[in-house]
Backbone of each chain as ProteinMPNN parsed JSONL, in Angstrom:
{"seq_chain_A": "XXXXXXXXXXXXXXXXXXXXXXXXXXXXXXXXXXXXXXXXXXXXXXXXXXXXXXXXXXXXXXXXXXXXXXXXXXXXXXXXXXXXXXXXXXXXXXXXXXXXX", "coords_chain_A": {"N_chain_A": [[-37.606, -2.211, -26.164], [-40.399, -1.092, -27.219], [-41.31, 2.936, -27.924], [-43.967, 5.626, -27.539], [-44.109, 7.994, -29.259], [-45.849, 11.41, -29.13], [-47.16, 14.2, -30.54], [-48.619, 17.168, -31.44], [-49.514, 19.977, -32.952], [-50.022, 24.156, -33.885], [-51.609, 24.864, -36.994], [-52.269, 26.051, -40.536], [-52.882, 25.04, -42.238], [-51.786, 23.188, -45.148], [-54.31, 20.153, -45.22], [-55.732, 17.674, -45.63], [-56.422, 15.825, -48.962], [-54.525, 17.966, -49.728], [-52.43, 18.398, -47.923], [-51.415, 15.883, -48.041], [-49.867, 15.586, -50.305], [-48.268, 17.699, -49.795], [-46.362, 17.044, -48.332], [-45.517, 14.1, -49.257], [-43.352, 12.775, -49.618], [-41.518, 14.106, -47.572], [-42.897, 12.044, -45.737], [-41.738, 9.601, -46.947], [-39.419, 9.897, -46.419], [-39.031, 9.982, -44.057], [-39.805, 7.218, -43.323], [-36.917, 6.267, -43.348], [-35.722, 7.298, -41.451], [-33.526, 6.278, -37.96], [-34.659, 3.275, -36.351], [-37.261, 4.234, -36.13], [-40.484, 3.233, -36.558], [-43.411, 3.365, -37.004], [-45.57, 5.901, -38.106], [-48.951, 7.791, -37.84], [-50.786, 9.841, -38.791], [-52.093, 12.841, -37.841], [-54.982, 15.023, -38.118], [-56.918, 17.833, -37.805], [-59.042, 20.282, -39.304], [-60.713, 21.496, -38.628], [-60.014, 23.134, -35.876], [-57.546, 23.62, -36.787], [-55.379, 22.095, -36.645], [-52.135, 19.724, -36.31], [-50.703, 17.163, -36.306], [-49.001, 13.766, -35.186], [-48.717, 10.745, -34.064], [-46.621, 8.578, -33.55], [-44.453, 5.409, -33.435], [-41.292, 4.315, -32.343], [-38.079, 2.446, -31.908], [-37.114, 2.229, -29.974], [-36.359, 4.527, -27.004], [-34.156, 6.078, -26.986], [-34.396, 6.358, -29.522], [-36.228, 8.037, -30.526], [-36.071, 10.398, -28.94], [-33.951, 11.088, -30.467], [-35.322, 11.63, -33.026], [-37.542, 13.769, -32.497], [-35.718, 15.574, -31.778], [-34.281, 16.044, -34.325], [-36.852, 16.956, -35.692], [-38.065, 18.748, -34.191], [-36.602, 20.927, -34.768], [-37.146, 21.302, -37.676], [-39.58, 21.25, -37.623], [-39.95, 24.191, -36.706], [-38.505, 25.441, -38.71], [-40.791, 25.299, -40.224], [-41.944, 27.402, -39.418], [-43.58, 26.826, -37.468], [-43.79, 26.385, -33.438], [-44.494, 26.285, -31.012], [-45.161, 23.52, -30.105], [-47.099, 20.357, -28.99], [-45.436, 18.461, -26.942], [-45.021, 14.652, -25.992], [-43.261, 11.383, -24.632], [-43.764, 8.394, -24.086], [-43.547, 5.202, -22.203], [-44.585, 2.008, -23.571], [-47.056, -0.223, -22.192], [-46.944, -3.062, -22.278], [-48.222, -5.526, -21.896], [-51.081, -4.939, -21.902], [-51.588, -3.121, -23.391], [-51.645, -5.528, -25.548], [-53.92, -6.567, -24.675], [-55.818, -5.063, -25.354], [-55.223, -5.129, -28.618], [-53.789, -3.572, -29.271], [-51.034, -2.471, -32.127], [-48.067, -3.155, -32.098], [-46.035, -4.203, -33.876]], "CA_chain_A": [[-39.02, -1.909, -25.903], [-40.818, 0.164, -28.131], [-41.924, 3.892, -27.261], [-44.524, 6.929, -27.951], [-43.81, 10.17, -29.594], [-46.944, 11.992, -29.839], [-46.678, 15.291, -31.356], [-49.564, 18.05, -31.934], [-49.06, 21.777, -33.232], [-51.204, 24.344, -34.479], [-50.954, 24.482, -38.716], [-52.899, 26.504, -40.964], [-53.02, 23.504, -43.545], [-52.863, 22.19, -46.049], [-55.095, 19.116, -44.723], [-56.396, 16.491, -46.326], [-55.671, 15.468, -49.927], [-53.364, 18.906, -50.23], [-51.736, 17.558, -47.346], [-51.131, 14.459, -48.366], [-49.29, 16.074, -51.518], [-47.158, 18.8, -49.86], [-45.738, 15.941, -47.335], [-45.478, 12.926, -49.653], [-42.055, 13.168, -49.709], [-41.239, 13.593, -46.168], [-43.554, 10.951, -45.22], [-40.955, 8.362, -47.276], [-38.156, 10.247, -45.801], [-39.065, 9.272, -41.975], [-39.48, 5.802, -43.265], [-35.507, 6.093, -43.183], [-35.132, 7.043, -39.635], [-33.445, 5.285, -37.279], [-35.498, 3.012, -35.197], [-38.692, 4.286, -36.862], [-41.357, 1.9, -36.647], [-44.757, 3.739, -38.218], [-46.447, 6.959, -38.174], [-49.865, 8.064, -37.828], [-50.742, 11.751, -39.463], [-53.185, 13.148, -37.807], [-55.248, 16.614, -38.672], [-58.062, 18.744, -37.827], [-59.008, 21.587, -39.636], [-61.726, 22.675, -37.511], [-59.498, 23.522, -34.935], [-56.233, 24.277, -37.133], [-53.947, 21.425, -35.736], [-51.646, 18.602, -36.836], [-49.472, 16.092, -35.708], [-48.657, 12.37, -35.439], [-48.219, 9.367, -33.339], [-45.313, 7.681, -33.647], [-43.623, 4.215, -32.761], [-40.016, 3.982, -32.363], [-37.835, 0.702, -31.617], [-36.65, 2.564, -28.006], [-36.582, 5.898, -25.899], [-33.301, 6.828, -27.559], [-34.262, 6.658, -31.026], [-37.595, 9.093, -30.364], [-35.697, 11.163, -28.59], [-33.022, 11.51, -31.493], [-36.26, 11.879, -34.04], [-37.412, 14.718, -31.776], [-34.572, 16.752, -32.026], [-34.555, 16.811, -35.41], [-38.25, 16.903, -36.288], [-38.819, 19.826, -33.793], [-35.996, 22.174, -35.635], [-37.909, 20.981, -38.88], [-40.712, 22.045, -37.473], [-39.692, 25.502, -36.577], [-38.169, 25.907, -40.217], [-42.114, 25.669, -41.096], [-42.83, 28.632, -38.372], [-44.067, 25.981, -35.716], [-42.707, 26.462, -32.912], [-45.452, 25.748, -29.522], [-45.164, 21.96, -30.194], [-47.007, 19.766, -27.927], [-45.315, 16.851, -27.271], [-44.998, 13.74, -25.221], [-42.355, 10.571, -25.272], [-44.204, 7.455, -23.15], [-43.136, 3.974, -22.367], [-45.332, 1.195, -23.558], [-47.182, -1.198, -20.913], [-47.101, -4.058, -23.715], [-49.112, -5.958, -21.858], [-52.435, -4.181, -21.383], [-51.511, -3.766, -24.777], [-51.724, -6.864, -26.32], [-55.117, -7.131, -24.918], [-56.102, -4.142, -26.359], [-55.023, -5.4, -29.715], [-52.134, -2.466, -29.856], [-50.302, -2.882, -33.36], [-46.446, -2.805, -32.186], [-45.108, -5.185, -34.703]], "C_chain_A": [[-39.438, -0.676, -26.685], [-41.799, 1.309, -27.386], [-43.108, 4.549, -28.392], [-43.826, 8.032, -28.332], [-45.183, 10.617, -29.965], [-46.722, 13.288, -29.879], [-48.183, 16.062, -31.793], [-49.035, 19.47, -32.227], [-50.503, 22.528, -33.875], [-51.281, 24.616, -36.054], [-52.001, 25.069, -39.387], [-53.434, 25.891, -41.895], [-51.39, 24.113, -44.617], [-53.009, 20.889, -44.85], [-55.318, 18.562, -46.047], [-55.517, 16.315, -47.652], [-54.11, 16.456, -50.126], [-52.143, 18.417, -49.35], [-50.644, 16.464, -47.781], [-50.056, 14.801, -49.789], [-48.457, 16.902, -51.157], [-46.307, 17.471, -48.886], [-45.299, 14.806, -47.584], [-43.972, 12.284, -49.335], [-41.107, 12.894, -48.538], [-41.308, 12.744, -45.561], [-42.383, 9.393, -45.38], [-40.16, 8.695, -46.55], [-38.034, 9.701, -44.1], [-39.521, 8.057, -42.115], [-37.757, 5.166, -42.582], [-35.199, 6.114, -42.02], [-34.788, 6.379, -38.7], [-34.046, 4.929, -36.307], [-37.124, 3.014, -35.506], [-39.905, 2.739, -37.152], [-42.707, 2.17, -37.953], [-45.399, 4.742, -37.568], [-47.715, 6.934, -38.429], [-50.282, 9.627, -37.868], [-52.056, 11.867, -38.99], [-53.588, 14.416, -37.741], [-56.631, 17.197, -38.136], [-58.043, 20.253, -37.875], [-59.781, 22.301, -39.659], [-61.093, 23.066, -36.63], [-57.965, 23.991, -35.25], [-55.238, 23.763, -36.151], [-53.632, 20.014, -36.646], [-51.33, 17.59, -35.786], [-49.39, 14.717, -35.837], [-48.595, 11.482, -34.387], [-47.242, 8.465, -33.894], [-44.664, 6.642, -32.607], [-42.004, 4.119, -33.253], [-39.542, 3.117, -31.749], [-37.415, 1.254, -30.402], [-36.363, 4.127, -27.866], [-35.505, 6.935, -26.828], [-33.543, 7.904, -29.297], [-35.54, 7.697, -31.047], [-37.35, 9.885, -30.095], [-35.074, 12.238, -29.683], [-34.112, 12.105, -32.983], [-36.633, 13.039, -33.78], [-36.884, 15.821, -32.146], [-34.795, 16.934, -33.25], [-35.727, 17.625, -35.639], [-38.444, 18.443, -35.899], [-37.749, 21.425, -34.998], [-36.492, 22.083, -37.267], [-38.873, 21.763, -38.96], [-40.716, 23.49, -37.165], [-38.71, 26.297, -38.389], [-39.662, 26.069, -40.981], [-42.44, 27.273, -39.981], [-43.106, 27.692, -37.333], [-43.278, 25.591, -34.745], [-43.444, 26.109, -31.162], [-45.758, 24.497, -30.19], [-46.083, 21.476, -28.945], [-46.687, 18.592, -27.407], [-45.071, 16.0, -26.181], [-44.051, 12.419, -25.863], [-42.808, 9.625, -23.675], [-43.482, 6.214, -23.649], [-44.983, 2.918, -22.9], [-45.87, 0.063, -22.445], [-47.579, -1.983, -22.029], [-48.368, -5.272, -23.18], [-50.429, -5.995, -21.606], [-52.565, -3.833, -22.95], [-52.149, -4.434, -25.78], [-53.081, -7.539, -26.072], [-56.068, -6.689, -25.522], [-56.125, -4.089, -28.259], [-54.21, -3.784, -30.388], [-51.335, -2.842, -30.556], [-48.804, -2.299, -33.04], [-45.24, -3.178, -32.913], [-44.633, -4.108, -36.323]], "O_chain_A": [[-38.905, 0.433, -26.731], [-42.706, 1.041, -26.598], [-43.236, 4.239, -29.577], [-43.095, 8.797, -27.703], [-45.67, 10.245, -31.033], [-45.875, 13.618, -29.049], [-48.886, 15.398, -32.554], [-48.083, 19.932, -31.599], [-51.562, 22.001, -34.218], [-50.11, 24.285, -36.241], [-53.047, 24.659, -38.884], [-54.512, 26.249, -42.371], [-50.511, 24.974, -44.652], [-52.227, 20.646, -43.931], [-55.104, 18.974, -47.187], [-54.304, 16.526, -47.677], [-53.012, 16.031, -50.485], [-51.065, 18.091, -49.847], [-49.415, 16.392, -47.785], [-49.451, 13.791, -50.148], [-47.624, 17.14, -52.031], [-45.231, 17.286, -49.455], [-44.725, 14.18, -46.693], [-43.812, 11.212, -48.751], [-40.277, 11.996, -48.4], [-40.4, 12.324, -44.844], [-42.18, 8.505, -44.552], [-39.902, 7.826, -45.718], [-37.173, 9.226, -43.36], [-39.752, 7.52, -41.032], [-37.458, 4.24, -41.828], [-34.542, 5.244, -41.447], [-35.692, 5.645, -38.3], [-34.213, 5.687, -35.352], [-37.962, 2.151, -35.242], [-39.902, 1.681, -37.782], [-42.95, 1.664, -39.048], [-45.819, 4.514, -36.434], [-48.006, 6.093, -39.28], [-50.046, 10.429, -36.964], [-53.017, 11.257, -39.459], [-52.731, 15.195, -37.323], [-57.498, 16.343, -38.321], [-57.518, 21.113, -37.167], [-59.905, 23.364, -40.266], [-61.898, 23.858, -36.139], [-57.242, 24.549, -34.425], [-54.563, 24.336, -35.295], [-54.408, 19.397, -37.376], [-51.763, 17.411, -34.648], [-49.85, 14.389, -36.931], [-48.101, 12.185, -33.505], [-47.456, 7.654, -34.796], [-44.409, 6.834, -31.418], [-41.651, 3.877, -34.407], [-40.272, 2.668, -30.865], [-37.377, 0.351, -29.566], [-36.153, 4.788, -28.883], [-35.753, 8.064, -27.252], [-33.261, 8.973, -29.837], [-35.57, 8.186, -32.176], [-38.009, 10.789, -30.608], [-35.317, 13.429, -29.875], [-33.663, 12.885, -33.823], [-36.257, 13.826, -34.649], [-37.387, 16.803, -32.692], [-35.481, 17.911, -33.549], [-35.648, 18.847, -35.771], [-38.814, 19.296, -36.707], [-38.15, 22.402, -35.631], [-36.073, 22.966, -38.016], [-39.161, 22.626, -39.789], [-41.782, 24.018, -37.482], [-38.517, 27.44, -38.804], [-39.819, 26.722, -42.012], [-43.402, 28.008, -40.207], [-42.72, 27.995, -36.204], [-42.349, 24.788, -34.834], [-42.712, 25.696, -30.262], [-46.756, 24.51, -30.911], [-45.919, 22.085, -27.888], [-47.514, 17.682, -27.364], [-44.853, 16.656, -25.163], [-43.949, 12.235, -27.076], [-42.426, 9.922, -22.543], [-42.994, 5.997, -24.758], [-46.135, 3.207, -22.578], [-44.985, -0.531, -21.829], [-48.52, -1.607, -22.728], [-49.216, -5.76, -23.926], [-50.952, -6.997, -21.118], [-53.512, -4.221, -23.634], [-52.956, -4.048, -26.626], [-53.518, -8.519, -26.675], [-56.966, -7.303, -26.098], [-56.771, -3.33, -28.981], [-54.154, -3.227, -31.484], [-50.579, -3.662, -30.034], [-48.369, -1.263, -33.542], [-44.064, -2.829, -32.813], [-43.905, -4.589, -37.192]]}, "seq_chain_B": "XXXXXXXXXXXXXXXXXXXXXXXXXXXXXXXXXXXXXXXXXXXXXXXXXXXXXXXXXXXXXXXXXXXXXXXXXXXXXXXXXXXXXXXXXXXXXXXXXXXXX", "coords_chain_B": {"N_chain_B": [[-64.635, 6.601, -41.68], [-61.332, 6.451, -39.76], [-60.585, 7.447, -36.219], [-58.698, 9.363, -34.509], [-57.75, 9.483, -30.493], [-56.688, 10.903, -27.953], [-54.732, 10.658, -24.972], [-53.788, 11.844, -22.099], [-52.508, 12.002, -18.61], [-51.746, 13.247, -15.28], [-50.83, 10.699, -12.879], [-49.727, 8.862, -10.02], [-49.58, 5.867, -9.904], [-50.285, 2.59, -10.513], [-47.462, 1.216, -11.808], [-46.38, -0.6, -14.838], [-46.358, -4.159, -14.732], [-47.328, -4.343, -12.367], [-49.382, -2.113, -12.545], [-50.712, -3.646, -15.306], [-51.712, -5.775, -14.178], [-53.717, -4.436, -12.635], [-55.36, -3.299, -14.166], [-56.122, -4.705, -16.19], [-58.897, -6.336, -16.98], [-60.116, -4.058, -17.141], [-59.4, -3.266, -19.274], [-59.873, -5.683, -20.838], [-62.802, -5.168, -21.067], [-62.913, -2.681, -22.872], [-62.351, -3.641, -25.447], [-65.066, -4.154, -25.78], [-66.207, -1.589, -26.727], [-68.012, 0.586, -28.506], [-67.193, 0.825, -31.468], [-64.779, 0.668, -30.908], [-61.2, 0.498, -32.068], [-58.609, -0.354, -31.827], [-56.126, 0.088, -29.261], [-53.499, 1.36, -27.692], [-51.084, 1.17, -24.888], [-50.373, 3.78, -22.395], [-47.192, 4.747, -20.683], [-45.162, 6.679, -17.612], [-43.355, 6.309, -15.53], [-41.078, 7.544, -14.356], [-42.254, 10.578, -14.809], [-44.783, 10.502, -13.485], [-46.705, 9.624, -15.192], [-49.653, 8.541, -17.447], [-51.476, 7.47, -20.192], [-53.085, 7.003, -23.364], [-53.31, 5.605, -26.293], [-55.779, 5.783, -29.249], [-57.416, 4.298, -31.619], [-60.821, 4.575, -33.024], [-63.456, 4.271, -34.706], [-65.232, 5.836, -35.912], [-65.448, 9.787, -35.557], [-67.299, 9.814, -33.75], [-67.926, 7.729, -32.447], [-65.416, 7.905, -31.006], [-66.104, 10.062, -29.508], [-68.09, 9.487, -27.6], [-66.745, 7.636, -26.426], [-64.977, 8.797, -25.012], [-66.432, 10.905, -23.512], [-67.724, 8.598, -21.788], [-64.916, 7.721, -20.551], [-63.873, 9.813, -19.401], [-65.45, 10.15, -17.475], [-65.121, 8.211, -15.783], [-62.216, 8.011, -14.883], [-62.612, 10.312, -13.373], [-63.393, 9.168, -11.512], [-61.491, 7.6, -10.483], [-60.108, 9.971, -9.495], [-58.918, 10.905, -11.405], [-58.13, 14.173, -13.368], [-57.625, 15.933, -13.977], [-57.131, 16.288, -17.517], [-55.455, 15.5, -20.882], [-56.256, 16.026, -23.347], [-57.083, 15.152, -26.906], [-58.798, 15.047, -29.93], [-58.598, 13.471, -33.05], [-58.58, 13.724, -36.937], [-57.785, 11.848, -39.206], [-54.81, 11.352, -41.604], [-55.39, 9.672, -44.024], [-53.589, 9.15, -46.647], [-51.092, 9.876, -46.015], [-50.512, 8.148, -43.934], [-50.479, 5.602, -44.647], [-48.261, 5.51, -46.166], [-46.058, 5.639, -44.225], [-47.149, 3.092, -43.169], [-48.821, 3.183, -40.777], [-50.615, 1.294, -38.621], [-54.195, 0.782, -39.365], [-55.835, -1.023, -39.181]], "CA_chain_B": [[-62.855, 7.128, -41.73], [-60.755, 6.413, -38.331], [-59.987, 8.604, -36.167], [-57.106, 9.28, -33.051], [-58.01, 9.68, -29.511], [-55.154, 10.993, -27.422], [-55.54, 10.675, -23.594], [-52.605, 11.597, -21.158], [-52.773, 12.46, -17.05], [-50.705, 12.736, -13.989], [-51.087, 9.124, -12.409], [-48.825, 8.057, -9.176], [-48.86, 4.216, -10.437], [-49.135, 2.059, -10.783], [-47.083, 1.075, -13.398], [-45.55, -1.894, -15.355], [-46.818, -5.63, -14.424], [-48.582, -4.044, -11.555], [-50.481, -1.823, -13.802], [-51.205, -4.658, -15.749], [-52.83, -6.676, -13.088], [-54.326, -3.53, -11.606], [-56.382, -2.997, -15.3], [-56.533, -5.951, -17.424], [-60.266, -6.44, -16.508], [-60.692, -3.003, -17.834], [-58.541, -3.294, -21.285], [-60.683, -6.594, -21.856], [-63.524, -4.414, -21.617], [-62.557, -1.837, -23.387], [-62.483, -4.07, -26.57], [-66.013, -4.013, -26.684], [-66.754, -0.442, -26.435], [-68.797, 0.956, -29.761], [-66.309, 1.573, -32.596], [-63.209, 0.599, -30.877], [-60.33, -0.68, -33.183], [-57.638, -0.702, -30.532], [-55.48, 0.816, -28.154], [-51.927, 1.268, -27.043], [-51.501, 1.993, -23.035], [-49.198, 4.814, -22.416], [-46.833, 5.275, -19.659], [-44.157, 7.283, -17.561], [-43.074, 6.305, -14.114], [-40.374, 9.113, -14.364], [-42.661, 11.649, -14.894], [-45.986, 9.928, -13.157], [-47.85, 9.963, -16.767], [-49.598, 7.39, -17.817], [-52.903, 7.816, -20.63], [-53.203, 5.905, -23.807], [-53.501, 6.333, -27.689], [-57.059, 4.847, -29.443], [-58.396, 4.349, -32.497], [-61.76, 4.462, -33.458], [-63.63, 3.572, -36.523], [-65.881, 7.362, -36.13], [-65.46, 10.554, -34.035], [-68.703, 9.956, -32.502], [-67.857, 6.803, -31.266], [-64.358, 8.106, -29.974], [-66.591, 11.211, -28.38], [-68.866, 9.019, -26.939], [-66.231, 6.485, -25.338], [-64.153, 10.549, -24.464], [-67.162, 11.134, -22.135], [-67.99, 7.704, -20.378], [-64.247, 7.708, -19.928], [-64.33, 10.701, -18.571], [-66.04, 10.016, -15.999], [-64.585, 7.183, -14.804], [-61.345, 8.614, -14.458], [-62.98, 11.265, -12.465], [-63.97, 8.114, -10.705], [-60.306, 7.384, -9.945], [-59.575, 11.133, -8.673], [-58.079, 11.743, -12.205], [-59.586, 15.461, -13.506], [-57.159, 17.073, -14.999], [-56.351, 14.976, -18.617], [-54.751, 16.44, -22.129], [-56.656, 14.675, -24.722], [-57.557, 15.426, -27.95], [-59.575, 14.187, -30.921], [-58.078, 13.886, -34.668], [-59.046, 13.022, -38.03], [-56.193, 10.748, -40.168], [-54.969, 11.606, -43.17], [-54.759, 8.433, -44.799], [-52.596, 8.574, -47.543], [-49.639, 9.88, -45.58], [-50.658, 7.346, -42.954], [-50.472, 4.682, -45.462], [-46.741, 5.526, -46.241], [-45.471, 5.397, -42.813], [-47.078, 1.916, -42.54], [-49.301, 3.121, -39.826], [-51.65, 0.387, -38.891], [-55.578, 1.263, -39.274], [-56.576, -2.342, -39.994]], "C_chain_B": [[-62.64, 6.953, -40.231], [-60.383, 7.627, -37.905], [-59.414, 8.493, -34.394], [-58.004, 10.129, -31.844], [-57.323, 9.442, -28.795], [-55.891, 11.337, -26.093], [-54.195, 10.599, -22.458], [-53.057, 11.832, -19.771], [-51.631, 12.152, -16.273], [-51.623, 11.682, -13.613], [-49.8, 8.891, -11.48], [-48.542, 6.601, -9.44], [-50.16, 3.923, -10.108], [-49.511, 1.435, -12.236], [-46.439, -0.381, -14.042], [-46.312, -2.78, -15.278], [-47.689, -5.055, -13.244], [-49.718, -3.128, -11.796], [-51.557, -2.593, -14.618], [-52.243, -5.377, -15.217], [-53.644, -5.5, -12.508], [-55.561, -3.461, -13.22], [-56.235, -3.575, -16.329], [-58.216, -6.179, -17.738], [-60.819, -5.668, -17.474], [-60.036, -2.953, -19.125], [-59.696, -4.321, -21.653], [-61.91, -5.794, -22.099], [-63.604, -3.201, -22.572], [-63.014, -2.234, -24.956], [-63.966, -4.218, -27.035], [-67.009, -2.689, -26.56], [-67.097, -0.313, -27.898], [-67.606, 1.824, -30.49], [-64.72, 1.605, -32.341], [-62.562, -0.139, -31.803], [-59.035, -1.399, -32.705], [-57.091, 0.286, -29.992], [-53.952, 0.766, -27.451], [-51.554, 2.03, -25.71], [-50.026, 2.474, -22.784], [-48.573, 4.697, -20.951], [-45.957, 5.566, -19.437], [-43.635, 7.525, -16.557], [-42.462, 7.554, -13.537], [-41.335, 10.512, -14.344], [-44.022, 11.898, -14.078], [-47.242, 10.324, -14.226], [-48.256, 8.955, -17.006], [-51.117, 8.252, -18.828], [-52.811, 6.632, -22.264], [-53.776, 6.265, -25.517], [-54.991, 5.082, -28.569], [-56.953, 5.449, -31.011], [-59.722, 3.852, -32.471], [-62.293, 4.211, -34.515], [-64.465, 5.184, -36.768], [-65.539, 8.525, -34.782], [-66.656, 10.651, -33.49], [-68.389, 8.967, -31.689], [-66.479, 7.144, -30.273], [-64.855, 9.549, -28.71], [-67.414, 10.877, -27.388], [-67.828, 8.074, -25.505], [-65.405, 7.896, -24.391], [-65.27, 10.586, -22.974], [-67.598, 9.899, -21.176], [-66.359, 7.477, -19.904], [-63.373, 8.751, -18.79], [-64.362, 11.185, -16.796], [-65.6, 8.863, -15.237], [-63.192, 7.13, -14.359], [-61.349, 9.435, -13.119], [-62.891, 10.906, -10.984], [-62.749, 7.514, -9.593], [-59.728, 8.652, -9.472], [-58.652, 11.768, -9.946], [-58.978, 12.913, -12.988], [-58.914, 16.1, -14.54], [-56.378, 16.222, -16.027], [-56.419, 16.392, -19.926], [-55.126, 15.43, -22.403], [-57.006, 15.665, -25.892], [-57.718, 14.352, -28.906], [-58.975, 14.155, -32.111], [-58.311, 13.358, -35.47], [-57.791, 12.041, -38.331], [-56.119, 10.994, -41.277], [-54.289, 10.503, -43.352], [-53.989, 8.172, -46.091], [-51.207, 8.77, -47.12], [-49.531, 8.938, -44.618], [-49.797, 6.172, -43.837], [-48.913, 4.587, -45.827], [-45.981, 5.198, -45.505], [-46.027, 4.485, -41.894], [-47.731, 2.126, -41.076], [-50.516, 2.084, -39.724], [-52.824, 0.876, -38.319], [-56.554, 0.186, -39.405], [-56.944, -3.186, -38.778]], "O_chain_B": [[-63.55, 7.23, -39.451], [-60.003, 8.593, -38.567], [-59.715, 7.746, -33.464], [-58.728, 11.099, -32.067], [-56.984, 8.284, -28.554], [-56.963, 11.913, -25.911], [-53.706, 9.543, -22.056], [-54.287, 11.873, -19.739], [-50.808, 11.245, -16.401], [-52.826, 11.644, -13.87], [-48.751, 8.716, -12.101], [-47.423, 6.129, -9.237], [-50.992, 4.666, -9.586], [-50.415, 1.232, -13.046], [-46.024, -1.175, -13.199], [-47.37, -2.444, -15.811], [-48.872, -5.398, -13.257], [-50.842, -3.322, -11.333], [-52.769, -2.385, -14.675], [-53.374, -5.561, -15.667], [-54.424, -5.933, -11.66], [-56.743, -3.656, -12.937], [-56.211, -2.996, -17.415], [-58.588, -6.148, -18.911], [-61.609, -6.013, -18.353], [-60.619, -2.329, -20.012], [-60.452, -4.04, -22.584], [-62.205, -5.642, -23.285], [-64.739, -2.922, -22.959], [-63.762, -1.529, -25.634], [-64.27, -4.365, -28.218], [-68.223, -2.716, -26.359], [-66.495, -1.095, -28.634], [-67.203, 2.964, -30.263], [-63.8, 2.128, -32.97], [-63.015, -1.153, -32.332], [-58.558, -2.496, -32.997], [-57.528, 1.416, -30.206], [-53.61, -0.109, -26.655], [-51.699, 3.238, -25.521], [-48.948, 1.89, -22.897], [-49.366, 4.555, -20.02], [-45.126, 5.28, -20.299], [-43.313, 8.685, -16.302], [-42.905, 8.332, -12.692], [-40.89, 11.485, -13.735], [-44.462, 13.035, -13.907], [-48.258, 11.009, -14.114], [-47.426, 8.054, -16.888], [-51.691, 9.265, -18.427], [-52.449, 5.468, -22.088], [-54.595, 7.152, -25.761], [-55.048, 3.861, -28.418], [-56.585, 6.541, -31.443], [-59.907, 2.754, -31.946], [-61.55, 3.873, -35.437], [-64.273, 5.7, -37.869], [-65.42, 8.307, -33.576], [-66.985, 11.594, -32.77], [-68.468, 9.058, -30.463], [-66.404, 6.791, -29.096], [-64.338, 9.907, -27.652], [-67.606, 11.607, -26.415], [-68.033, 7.923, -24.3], [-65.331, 7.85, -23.163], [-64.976, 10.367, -21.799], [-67.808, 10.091, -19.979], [-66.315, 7.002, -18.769], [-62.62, 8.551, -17.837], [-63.907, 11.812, -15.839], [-65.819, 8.743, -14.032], [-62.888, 6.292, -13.51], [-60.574, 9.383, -12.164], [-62.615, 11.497, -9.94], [-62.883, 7.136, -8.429], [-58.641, 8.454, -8.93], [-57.893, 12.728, -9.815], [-60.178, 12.776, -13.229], [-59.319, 16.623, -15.579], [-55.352, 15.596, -15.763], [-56.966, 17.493, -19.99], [-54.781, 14.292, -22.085], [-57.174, 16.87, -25.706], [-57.186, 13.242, -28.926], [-58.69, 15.331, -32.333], [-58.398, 12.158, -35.211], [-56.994, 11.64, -37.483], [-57.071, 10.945, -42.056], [-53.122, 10.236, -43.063], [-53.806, 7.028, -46.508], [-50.265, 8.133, -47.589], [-48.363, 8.742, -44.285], [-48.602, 5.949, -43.647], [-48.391, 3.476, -45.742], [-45.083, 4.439, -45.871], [-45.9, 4.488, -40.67], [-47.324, 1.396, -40.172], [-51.335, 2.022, -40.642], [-52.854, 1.326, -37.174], [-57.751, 0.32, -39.66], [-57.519, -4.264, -38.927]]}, "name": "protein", "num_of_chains": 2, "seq": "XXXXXXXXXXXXXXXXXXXXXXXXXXXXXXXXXXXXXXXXXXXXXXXXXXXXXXXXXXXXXXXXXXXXXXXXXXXXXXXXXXXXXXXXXXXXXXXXXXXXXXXXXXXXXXXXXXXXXXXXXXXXXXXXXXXXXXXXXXXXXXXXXXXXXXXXXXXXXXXXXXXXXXXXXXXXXXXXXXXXXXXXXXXXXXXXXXXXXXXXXX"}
């Protein structure tokens, strides 16, 4: 059963295109992860915050992403993470037209 | 441009298949709220969390559906919710196969 990782911090940038250019890199790199399903980068830099939504193939493997990610993230300086690791109700879901595939 | 609408809360249940049947009604509606694209329904028996990750197609329409849902939470005795709004940076999205479509 596939889970949530959602993930916010606060980030001085880069945003947008610069973003998208200091991270390219990474972005392929957590293709590799185990379990990894698909990321969602999300930013606002009216309020000086990042983070992501993430699908992983089960509890374990989000967990294990986690761990790393957050000591990743404290190698940038970020270090008040806010994060969350939910189960899916797949079928409330599926009526929703929630992309888990 | 899309954009992420993050929505958690304490919630006693219920959860799973009785979740399901308790707010199917309200997922089908949901689908035709102004600018929805979909929705993935969060939850966390263990922890009594449950809230729910959205896309939108604008942040007006995800600020607009933010306050009538709002209130209808309120409606259910839920008050105190961790949400936030976020842009997408779509080209790192696009890497990590996040679906926006």
């Amino acid at each position: 059963m596939a889970y949530v990782l959602q993930i916010d911090f606060k980030m001085l940038g880069p945003f947008g295109d610069e973003m998208a250019e200091a991270f390219s890199d990474l972005a392929k790199s957590i293709n590799e992860e185990e379990g990894f399903m698909w990321k969602i980068w999300t930013e606002s830099p009216e309020t000086n915050e990042a983070g992501g939504i993430y699908i992983f193939e089960t509890k374990e493997t989000a967990e294990k992403y986690l761990d790393m990610h957050s000591k990743r993230l404290a190698g940038f300086g970020i270090t008040d993470i806010n994060v969350k690791i939910f189960a899916i109700n797949e079928q409330l879901t599926k009526i929703t037209h929630g992309p888990l595939n």
